[in-house]
N, C-alpha and C positions, 0 to 999 in steps of 0.2 A: 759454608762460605759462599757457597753460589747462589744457592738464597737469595743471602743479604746482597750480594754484588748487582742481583738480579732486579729486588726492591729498592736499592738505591740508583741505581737506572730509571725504575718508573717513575720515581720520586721527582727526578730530576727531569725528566720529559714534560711531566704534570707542573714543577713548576716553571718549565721552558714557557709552556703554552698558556698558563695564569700572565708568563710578565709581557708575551706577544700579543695575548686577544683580552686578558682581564681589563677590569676595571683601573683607570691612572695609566692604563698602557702606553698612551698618546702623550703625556705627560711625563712620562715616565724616560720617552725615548729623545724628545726637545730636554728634558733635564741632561740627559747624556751628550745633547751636541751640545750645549751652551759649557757644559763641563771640559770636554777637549778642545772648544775655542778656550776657554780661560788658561787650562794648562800649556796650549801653545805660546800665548800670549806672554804668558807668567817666564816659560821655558825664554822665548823671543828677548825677553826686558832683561833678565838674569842673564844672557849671553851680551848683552848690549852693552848693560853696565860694566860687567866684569871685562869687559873690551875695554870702554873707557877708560876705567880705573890702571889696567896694562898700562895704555898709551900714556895718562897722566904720569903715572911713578916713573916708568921710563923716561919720561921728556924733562921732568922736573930737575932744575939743578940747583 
């Protein structure tokens, strides 16, 4: 079991360091921020709306 614990370790080092210095690295990491700007965004408008929607049913008579 220590072995494996111990090669799934390297495993995981090796591929730390493919997705920091590899090839798409640079690409790789602007994919990631354009991603958490959209789910902010996505998070932002879904709280917006579902505000709106509140205030509407509430006010409507």
């Amino acid at each position: 079991m220590d072995l494996r614990e111990e090669l799934e370790g390297r495993v995981k080092k090796l591929e730390n360091f493919i997705e920091d210095k590899g090839f798409g690295s640079k690409q790789l990491k602007k994919a990631k921020k354009v991603q958490r700007s959209i789910n902010a965004v996505v998070l932002l408008g879904s709280l917006i709306t579902l505000a709106g929607v509140t205030i509407w049913i509430l006010n409507r008579d």
